[in-house]
C-alpha positions as CSV (number, residue, x, y, z in Angstrom):
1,X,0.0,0.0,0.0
2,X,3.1,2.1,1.0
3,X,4.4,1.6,-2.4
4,X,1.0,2.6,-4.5
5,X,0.9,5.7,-2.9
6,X,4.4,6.7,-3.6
7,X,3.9,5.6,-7.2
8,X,0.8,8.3,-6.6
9,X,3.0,10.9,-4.9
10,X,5.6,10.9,-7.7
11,X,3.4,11.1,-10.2
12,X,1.8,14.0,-9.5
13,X,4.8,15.9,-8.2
14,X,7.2,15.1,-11.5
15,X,6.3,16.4,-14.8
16,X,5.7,13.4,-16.7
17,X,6.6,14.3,-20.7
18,X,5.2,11.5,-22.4
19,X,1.6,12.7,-23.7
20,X,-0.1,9.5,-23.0
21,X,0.0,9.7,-19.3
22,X,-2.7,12.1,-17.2
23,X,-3.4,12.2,-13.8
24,X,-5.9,14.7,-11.4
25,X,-7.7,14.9,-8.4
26,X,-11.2,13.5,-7.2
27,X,-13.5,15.3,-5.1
28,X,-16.9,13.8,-4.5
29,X,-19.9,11.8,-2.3
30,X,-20.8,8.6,-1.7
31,X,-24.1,7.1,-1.3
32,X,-24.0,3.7,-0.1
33,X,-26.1,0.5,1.6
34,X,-25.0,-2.9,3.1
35,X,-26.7,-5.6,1.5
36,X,-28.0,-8.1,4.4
37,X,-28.0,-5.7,7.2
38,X,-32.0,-5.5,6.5
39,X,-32.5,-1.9,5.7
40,X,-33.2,-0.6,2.2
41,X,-32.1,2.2,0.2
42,X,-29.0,4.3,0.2
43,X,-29.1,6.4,2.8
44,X,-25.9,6.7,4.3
45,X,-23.9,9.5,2.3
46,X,-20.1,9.9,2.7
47,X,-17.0,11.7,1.7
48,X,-15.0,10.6,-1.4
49,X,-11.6,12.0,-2.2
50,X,-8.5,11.2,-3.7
51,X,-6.5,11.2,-7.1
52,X,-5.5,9.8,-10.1
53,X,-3.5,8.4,-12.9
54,X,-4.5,7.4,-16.6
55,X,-3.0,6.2,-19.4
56,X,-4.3,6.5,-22.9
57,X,-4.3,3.1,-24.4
58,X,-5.5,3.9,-28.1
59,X,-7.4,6.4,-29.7
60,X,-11.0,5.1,-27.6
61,X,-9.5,3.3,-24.6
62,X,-7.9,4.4,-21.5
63,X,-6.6,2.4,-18.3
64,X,-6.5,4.7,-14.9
65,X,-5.7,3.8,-11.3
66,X,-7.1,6.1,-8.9
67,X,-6.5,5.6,-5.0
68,X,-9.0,7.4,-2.7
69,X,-10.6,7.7,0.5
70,X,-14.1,6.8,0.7
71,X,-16.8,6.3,3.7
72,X,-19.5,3.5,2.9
73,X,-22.3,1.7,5.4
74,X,-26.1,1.9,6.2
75,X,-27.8,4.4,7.6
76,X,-31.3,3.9,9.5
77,X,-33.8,6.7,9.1
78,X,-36.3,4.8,11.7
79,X,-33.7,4.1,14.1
80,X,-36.2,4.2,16.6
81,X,-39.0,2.2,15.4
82,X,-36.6,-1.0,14.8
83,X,-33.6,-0.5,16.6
84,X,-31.1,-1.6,13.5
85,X,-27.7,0.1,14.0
86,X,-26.0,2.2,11.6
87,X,-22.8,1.0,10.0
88,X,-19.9,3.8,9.1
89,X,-17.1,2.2,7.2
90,X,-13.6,3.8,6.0
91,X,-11.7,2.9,3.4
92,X,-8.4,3.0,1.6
93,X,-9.9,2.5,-2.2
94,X,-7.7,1.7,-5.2
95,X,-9.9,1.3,-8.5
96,X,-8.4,0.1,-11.5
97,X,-10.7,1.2,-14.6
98,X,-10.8,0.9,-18.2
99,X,-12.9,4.0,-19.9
100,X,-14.1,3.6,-23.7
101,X,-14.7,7.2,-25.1
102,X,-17.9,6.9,-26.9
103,X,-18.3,10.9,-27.9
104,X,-16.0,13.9,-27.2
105,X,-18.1,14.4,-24.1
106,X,-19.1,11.0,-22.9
107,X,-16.9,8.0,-22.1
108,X,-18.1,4.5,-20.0
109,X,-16.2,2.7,-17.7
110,X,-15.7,-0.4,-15.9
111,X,-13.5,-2.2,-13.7
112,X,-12.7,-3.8,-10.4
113,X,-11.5,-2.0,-6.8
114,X,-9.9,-3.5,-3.8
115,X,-10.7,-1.5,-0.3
116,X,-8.7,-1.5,2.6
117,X,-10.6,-1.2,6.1
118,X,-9.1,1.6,7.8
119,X,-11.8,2.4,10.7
120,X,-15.5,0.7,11.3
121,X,-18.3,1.5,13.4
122,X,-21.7,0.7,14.1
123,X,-23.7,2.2,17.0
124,X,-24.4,-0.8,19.1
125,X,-21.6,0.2,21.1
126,X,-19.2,-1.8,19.3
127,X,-21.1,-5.1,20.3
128,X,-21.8,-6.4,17.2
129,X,-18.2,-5.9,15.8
130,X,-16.8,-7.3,18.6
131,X,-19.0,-10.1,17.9
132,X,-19.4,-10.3,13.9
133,X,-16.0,-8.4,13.1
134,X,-15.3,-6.8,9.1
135,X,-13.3,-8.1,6.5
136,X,-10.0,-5.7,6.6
137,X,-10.1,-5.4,2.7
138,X,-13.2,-5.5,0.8
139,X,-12.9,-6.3,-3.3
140,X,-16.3,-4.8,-5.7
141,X,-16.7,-4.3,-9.3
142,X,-18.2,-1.3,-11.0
143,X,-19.6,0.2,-13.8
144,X,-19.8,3.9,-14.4
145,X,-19.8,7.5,-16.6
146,X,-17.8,10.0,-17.4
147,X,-19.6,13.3,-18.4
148,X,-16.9,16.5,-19.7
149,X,-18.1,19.6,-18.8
150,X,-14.9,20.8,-19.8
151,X,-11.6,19.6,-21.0
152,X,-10.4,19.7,-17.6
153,X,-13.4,19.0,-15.9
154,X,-15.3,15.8,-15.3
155,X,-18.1,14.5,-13.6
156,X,-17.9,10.7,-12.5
157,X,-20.8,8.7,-11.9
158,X,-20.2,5.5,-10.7
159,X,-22.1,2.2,-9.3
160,X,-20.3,-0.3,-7.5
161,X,-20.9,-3.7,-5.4
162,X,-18.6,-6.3,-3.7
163,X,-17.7,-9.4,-4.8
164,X,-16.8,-10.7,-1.7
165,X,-18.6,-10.3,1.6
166,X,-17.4,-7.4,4.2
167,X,-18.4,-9.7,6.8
168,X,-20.6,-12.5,7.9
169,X,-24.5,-12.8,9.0
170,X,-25.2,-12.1,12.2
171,X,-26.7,-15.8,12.2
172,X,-23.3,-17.1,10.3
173,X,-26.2,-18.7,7.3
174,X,-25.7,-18.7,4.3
175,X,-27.6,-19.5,1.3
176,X,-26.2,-20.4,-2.2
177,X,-24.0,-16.8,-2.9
178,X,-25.6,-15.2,-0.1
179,X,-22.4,-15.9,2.1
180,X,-22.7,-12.2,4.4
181,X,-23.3,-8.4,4.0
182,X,-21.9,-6.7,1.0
183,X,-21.2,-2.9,0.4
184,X,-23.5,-1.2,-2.9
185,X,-22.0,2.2,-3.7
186,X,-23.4,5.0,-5.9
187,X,-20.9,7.7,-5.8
188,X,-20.9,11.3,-7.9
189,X,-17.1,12.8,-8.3
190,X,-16.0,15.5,-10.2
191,X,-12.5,14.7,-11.3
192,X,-9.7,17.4,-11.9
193,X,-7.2,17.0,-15.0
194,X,-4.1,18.7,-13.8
């Protein structure tokens, strides 16, 4: 991880001269759910931040690697009414994505994403962690848009969902690919072409 974000860190702070390689920062939110936690909707909205790297593969495909920070969970609206906890999750993201520019304005993307836990909490009083503890790295794929608003400008939309589970059922069941509770992400970045 140490070694990814010095990669990052040199990146942005030598001029690179070869004119296929790009890199900027992202600002944004997250609006996220955990699947199996039995709430609905995505109600818990977080910070998303970071940068990036890209590298323009031919004249309609480019590879970037970004590395941000992200908060994900569950939020519970009716807290009081059934007593489900809240989940706040932090992560260490690093997305690797390959983006297909369909017009001058609009390009799709795709990809996959490893997490790295850096701080959980739910507010049972740490009870259920204790008890049912995360997964330190959680691993999603993605699909997404890229919409220019200018050439240095661009506004990310992006929906993701893990692949793996970020920890078990309460109950430890599991049923066919239903092995625990899994993080859904819709995020909105813009993303700054330095």
């Amino acid at each position: 991880m140490k070694i990814l974000l010095t990669i990052l860190i040199c990146v942005f702070s030598i001029n690179v001269h070869a004119q296929n390689f790009g890199g900027g920062i992202i600002l944004g939110l997250s609006t996220s759910q955990v699947s199996g936690d039995n709430l609905g909707g995505f109600n818990k909205a977080g910070l998303l931040a970071g940068g990036f790297i890209d590298l323009q593969l031919s004249k309609t495909l480019k590879g970037q690697m970004e590395m941000t920070f992200i908060q994900k969970g569950s939020n519970n609206p009716k807290m009081i009414e059934n007593e489900i906890t809240d989940i706040s999750l932090s992560y260490i993201e690093i997305p690797l994505v390959i983006k297909y520019q369909q017009s001058n304005i609009i390009a799709i993307e795709t990809g996959f994403e490893t997490a790295f836990l850096i701080n959980a909490y739910d507010n049972d009083l740490y009870s259920e962690i204790r008890k049912h503890p995360f997964n330190k790295m959680d691993v999603s794929i993605f699909i997404g848009m890229d919409y220019s608003i200018n050439p240095q400008l661009i506004l990310n939309s992006r929906i993701s969902n893990s692949i793996l589970p970020i920890r078990a059922h309460a109950s430890g069941a599991t049923f066919q690919l239903n092995k625990g509770q899994y993080n859904s992400v819709l995020s909105f970045a813009l993303h700054y072409i330095l």
